[in-house]
N, C-alpha and C positions, 0 to 999 in steps of 0.2 A: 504494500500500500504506500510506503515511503518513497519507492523509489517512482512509483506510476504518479505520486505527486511532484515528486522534484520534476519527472521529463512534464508534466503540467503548465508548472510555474516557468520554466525555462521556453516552452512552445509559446507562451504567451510573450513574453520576454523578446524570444527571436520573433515573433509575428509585430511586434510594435515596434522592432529597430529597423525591421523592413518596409515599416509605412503600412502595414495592412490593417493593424486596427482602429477603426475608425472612430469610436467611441467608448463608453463605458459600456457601454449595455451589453459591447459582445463579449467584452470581459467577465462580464455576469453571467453570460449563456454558455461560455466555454465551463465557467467555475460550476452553472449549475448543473452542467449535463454529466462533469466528469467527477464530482465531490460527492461520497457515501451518507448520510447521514450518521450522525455516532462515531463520525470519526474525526473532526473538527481539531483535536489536540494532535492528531498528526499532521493534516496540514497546517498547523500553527506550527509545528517543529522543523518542517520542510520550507517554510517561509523562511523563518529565523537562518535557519541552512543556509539558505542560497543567498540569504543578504549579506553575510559575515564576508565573505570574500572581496564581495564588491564595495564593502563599505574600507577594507582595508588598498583597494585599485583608487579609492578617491584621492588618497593622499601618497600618488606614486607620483615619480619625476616625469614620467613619461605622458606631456600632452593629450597624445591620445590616447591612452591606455585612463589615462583618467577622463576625456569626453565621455568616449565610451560607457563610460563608467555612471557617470550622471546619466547619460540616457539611460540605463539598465535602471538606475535607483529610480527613475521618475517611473518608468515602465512598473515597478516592485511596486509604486504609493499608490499607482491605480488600483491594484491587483490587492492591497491590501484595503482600499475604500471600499472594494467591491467585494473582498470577504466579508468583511464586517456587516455591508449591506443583507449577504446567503443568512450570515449568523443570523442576523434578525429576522426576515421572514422566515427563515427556516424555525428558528426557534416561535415564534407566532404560531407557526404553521402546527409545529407540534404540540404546544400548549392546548389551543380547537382541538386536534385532533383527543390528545391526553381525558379533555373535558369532554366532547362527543361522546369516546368511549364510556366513562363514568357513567354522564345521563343515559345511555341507552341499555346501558346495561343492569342499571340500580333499578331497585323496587321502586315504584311509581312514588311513595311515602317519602323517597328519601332525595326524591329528583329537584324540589326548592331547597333543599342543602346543599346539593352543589352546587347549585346557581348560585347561591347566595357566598358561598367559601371561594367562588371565582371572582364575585365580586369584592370580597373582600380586602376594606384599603390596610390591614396590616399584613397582607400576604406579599411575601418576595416579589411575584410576578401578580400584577392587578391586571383584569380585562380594559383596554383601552377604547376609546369608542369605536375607532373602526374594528377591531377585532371584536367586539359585540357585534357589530354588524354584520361580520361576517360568520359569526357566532348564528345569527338569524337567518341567514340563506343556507349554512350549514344543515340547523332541525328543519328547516320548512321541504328538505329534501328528504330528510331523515323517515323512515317507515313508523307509523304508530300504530297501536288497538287504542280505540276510542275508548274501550273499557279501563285501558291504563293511565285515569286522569291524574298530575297533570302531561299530556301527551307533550309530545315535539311539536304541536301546532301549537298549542299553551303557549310553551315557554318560548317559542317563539313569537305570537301575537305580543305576549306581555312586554318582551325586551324589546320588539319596536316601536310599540307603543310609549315605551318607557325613552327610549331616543330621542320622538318626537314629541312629546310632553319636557323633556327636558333641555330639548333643541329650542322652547317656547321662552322657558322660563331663566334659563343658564345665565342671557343677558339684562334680566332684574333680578338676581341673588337680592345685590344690595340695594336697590331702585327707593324700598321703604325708608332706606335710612337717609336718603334727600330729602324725600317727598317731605318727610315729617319732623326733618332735622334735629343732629345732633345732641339734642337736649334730651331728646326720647329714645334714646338707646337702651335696648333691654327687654326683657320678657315678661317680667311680673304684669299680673292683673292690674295693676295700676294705668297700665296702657289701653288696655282694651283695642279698642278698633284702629291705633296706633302702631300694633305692631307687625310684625313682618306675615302675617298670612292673612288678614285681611287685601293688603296688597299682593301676594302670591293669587289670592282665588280674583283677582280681577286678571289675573296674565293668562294662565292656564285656559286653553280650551276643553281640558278633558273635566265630563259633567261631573264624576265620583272626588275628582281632586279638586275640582271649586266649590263644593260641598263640604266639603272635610276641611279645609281652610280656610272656610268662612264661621264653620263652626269651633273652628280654634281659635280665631278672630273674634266673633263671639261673645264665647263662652270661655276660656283658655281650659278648655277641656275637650274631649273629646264626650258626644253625648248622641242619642238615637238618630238626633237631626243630621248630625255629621256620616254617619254610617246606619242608614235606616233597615238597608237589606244585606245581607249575603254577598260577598265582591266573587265575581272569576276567578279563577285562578290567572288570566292573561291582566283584567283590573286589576290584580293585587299585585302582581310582578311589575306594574308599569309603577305603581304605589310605593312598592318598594325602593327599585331603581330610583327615580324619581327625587322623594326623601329624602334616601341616601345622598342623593350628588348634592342637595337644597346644603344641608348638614354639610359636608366635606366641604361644599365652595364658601362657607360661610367662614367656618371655620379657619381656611385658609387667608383668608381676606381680611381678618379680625388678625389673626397671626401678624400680617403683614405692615398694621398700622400704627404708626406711633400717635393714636391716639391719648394715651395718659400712661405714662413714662409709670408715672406713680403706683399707679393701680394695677401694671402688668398685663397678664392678658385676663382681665376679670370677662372679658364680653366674650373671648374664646371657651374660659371657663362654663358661663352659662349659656352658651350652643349647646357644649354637649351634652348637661344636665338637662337642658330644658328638651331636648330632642331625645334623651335616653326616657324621659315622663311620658314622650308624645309615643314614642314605639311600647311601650309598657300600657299605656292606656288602650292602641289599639291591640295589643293582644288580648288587654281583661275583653274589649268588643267584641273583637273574635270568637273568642268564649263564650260568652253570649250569644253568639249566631250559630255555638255549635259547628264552628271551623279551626276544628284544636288545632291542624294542620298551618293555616295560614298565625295561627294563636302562637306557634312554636318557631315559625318564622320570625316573626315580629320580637321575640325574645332572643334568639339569634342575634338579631341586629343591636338591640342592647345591648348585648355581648362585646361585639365587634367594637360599635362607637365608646364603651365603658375601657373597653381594651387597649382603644387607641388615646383615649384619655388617660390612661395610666400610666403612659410610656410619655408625656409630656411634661421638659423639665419644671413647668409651673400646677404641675397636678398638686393639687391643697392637702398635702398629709397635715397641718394643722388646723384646717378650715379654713374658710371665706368664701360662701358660696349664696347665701340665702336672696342678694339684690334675682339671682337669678328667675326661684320658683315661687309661688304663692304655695300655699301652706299644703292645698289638697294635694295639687299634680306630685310635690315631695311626698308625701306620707304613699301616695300610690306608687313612687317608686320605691320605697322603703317594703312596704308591705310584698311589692310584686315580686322585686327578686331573692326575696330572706329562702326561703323553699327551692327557687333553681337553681342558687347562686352553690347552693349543698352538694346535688349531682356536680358540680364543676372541680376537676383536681386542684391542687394547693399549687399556685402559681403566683409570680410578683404580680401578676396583675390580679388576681380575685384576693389578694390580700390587701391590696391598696385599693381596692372596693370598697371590699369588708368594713376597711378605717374609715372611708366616704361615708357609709352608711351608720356607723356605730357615732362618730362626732353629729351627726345629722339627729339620729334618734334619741342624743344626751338633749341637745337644743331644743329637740320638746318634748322635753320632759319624759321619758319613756326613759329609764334610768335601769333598769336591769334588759329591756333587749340593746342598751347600746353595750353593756359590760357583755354582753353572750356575742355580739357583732367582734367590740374587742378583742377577746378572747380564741376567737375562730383566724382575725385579721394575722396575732400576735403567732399560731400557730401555722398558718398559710405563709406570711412572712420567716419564720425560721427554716422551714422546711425549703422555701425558694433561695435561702441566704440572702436577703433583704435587709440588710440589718439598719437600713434608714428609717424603713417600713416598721420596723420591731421596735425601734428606740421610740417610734411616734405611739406606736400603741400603749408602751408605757405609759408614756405622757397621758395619753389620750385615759387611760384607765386610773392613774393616780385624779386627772381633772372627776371624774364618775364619780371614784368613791370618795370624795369632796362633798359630791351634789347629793350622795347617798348619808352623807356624815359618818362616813366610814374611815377616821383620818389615821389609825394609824394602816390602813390596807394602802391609805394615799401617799401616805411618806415612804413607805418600804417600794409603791412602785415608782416614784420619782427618786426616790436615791437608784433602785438599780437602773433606769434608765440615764443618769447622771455620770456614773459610774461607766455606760456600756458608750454613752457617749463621745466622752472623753480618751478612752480607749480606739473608739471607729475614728476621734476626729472632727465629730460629728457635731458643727458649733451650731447649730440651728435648733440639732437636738440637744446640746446642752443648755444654750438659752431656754429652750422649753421647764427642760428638768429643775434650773434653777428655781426660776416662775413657779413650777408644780409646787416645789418643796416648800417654797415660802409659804405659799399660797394654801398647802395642806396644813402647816404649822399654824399661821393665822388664826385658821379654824379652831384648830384643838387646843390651843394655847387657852383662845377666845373660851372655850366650854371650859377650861380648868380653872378661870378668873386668876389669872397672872399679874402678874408686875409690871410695869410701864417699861423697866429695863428687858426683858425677856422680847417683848413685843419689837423695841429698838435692835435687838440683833437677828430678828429672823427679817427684818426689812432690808438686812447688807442682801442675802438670797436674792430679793427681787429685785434689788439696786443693778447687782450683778447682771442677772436675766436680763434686763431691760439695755443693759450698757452692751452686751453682746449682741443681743437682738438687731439694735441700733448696728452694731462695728459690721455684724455680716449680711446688712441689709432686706432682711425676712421680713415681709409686714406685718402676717397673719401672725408670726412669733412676736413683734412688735405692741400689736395688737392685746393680746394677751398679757403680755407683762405689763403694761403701761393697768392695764385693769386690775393685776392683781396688787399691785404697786396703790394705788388707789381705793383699792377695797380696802385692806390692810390698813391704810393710812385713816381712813373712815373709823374704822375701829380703832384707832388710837386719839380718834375727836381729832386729828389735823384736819382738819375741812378745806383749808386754802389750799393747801397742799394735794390733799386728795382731789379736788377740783380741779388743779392744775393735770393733774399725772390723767387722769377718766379725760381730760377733753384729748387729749394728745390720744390716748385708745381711743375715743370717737373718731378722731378725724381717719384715724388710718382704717378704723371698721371701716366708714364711709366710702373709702378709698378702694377697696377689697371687695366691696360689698357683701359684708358679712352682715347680716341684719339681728341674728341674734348677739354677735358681739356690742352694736351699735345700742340696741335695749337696752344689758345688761349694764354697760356705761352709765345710761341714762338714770338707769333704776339707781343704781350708788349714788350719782350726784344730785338725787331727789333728798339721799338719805343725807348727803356733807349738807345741802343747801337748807335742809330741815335745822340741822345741828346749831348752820348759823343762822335761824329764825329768819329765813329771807322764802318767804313761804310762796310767794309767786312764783320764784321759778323752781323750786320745790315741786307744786302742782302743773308746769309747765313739761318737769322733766320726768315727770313719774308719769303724767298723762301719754306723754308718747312712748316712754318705757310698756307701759300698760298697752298699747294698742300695738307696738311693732311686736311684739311679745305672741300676742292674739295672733296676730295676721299670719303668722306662722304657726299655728297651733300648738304653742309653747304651754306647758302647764305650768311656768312658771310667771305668764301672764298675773297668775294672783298676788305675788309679790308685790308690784309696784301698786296695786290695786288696794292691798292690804294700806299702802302708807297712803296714798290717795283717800282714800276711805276717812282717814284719821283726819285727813289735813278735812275734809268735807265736813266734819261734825264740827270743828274744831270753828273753822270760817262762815259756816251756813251756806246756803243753796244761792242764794241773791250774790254774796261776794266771789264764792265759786266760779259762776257763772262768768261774772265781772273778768275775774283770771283769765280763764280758755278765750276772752273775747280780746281783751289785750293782746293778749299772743296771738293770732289768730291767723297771721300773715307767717310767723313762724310752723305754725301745724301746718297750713296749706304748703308751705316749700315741703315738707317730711314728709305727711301721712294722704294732702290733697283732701277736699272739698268732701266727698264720704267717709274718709277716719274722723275727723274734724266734727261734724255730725254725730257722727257716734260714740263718739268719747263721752256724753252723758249718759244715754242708755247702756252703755259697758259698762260702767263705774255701777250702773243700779241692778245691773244684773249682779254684778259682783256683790254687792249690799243687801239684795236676797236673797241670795246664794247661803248667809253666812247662820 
């Protein structure tokens, strides 16, 4: 084979010093009539061959021995543009064929999983669009039983449908975020008919996807209006595809702009949170309509977009996610994958899941499924050698048994995640660890009624945290200390102080859009601003503490509620009122025109409640 490529390379060689080939293309035709498949690495070695001699003729004395010589090399650069070209179609070539074989040969059951594993954007080799395309003329040749649904017409209707649906839509990915400017970036129900699928279902012609994202637009949910009937199997593959590319090109796009230095990629963050809710929502529908099959796809692709979010160096192992989702769509991701995510082996990516879902489930309030999330994360992470991932779960489990008032379970996991830290190097996780320890200390100090001096030395911990946090520029770490640094401080009665350290964690929640961090701020500076009898903004900051808390189905909502409650007895109903109407320009920039509203009837539900 070696030698029938050298006289190859050589015939092509002497045919171009004699003027005879005329272009690339017959270079291609010679290379693809005479080149094996599967043999590619020997004519890479018979390349290499035949060029070593002439690369040594370039730098001989001899004039012509050296022309010569440049013509042979230039003849070789064709010869090698036009291997590289074989490699590529050929490789195309085989990829269709590899795929072909799979679908025709798999159980009908199992034929949307490899669709879907070819589409797949963490696989070495993704389908491109022409190779879908050609992917489509492929099955539509392809022999089917009508009884083997989904057949090779299926999956071929769906993937060109799915083409030309996203041939529609491809060039307004971002078209909403002009229309509606800047200001309204982001997904939360706060936007409504603002955000990007109200705009998607004006672009689309296909009737089931200007349906379904108008009902996201909406409603930011998925509901019967959106998916009233049963989809095809060719509607649901166009749906799929579709989605997918909606998702990838967003995502991409938000990657690419230095919108806010500060905040990182908070808007890449909540694509794929918000697009993991939207694939989870339609699988619960699916279910519903008794299409486990399409139900199992949809979860599939959670998979995938969750997958490729964990491989991303700003994936939030210590949180900052909540500006993304409004409280339902999260709790149904939470709910959706605790059960699939189980079938799934222990890898760095379902362990950095795990920790997504268990800090999400601490946030409200669900305080023992986040320690079992933890715990699974913490187990998944060792097993994959994670040890970023395992030092965060520490964290993440000393922060629980905190909320649990579990504090010496809190201090044993923040010292050894301090301890594994320091050890991996790992200054993002030791800032965390620091923050934990103090922040666990605080607590139990606080129940054992301590000395003013005791109090003063577990605050060097969080001084620490916060000075590291700062030096290795983590926000969400940032974030965090700057809170427990001020919690702490609250309970020492420094109120100035503690007010100083809570704004500095507001501003950078804000920044991250962490909305349960941004509350929990609030809720402390309700309590310093109590301390110093400056009760309006007391009532000012417990009231939004109190509703951003809600709005995410925190059950820790009754906290700020509880001191609100007090301040209302304390001022009466008339001066109250008086308050929320002063600020009233501040609620509207935070919570907008319905929180604002609702801040009375919340406060009295909470006062019935009791």
């Amino acid at each position: 084979m070696g030698d029938r490529y050298l006289e190859l390379i050589d015939r092509i060689v002497t045919a171009t010093l004699k003027g005879q080939i005329r272009s690339k293309e017959q270079v291609y035709e010679m290379l693809q009539a005479d080149i094996e498949a599967g043999t590619g690495e020997i004519f890479e070695r018979c390349l290499q061959e035949y060029t070593q001699p002439i690369e040594a003729d370039l730098t001989a004395d001899d004039e012509m021995k050296q022309a010569k010589a440049m013509r042979k090399q230039r003849a070789l650069k064709t010869i090698q543009s036009e291997w590289e070209r074989w490699q590529q179609e050929n490789q195309d070539s085989a990829i269709l064929s590899t795929l072909m074989q799979a679908l025709t040969t798999a159980a009908p059951e199992d034929r949307l999983s490899h669709i879907l594993q070819a589409l797949d954007p963490n696989q070495p080799e993704v389908l491109t669009r022409d190779q879908v395309a050609d992917l489509v003329k492929m099955l539509r040749g392809a022999p089917s039983s009508q009884a083997d649904a989904p057949t090779s017409a299926d999956l071929a209707a769906g993937l060109a449908q799915g083409l030309k649906s996203w041939q529609q839509l491809e060039g307004n990915v971002v078209g909403w975020i002009y229309e509606q400017g800047q200001q309204a970036l982001g997904f939360g129900n706060t936007l409504e008919q603002r955000g990007p699928w109200s705009f998607w279902a004006k672009v689309t012609e296909s009737s089931h996807l200007k349906r379904l994202f108008a009902d996201l637009g909406k409603h930011q949910t998925i509901t019967p209006e959106g998916l009233p009937i049963p989809l095809t199997y060719p509607d649901w593959i166009e749906l799929a595809f579709t989605i997918q590319r909606l998702e990838l090109s967003l995502i991409a796009w938000f990657d690419k702009q230095p919108y806010d230095p500060k905040a990182g990629k908070r808007l890449s963050i909540a694509t794929f949170l918000t697009f993991a809710v939207v694939w989870s929502e339609l699988s619960s529908r699916f279910k519903q309509l008794g299409q486990s099959a399409l139900a199992e796809g949809c979860f599939q692709l959670v998979l995938q977009g969750l997958y490729q979010f964990s491989q991303q160096d700003y994936f939030p192992l210590y949180g900052g996610l909540f500006t993304a989702l409004s409280g339902e769509p999260l709790k149904t991701l939470l709910d959706y994958l605790d059960q699939p995510l189980r079938q799934v082996p222990n890898t760095q990516a379902k362990a950095r899941i795990l920790t997504l879902l268990g800090y999400s489930q601490r946030a409200l309030g669900q305080y023992r499924q986040a320690l079992q999330f933890h715990e699974r994360a913490l187990e998944s992470a060792r097993s994959a050698g994670d040890q970023r991932c395992e030092i965060a779960n520490l964290n993440h489990l000393s922060r629980t048994g905190v909320m649990q008032k579990d504090y010496d379970s809190a201090i044993s996991y923040s010292q050894r995640a301090l301890i594994l830290a320091r050890q991996a190097g790992d200054r993002v996780g030791e800032a965390n660890a620091l923050a934990n320890l103090g922040y666990s200390e605080v607590f139990r100090t606080r129940e054992q009624s301590p000395d003013v001096d005791q109090y003063e030395s577990i605050l060097t911990y969080l001084q620490q945290g916060l000075k590291l946090s700062e030096q290795v520029g983590d926000r969400p770490s940032q974030a965090l200390c700057a809170n427990s640094l001020g919690v702490a401080q609250v309970m020492l009665a420094q109120y100035p102080e503690a007010i100083a350290s809570l704004e500095t964690g507001l501003q950078i929640s804000q920044a991250i859009g962490d909305m349960f961090s941004q509350a929990m701020n609030y809720a402390y500076m309700a309590e310093a601003y109590r301390g110093l009898d400056t009760v309006d903004m007391a009532v000012y900051t417990a009231s939004l503490s109190m509703y951003l808390l809600y709005q995410i189905n925190s059950e820790q909502w009754r906290q700020p509620a509880g001191l609100l409650s007090i301040l209302y007895g304390q001022i009466g109903a008339e001066a109250f009122q008086e308050v929320l109407g002063k600020y009233r320009v501040g609620f509207l920039r935070q919570i907008g025109v319905d929180g604002f509203d609702y801040l009375p009837k919340l406060l009295a539900e909470y006062r019935q409640s009791l």
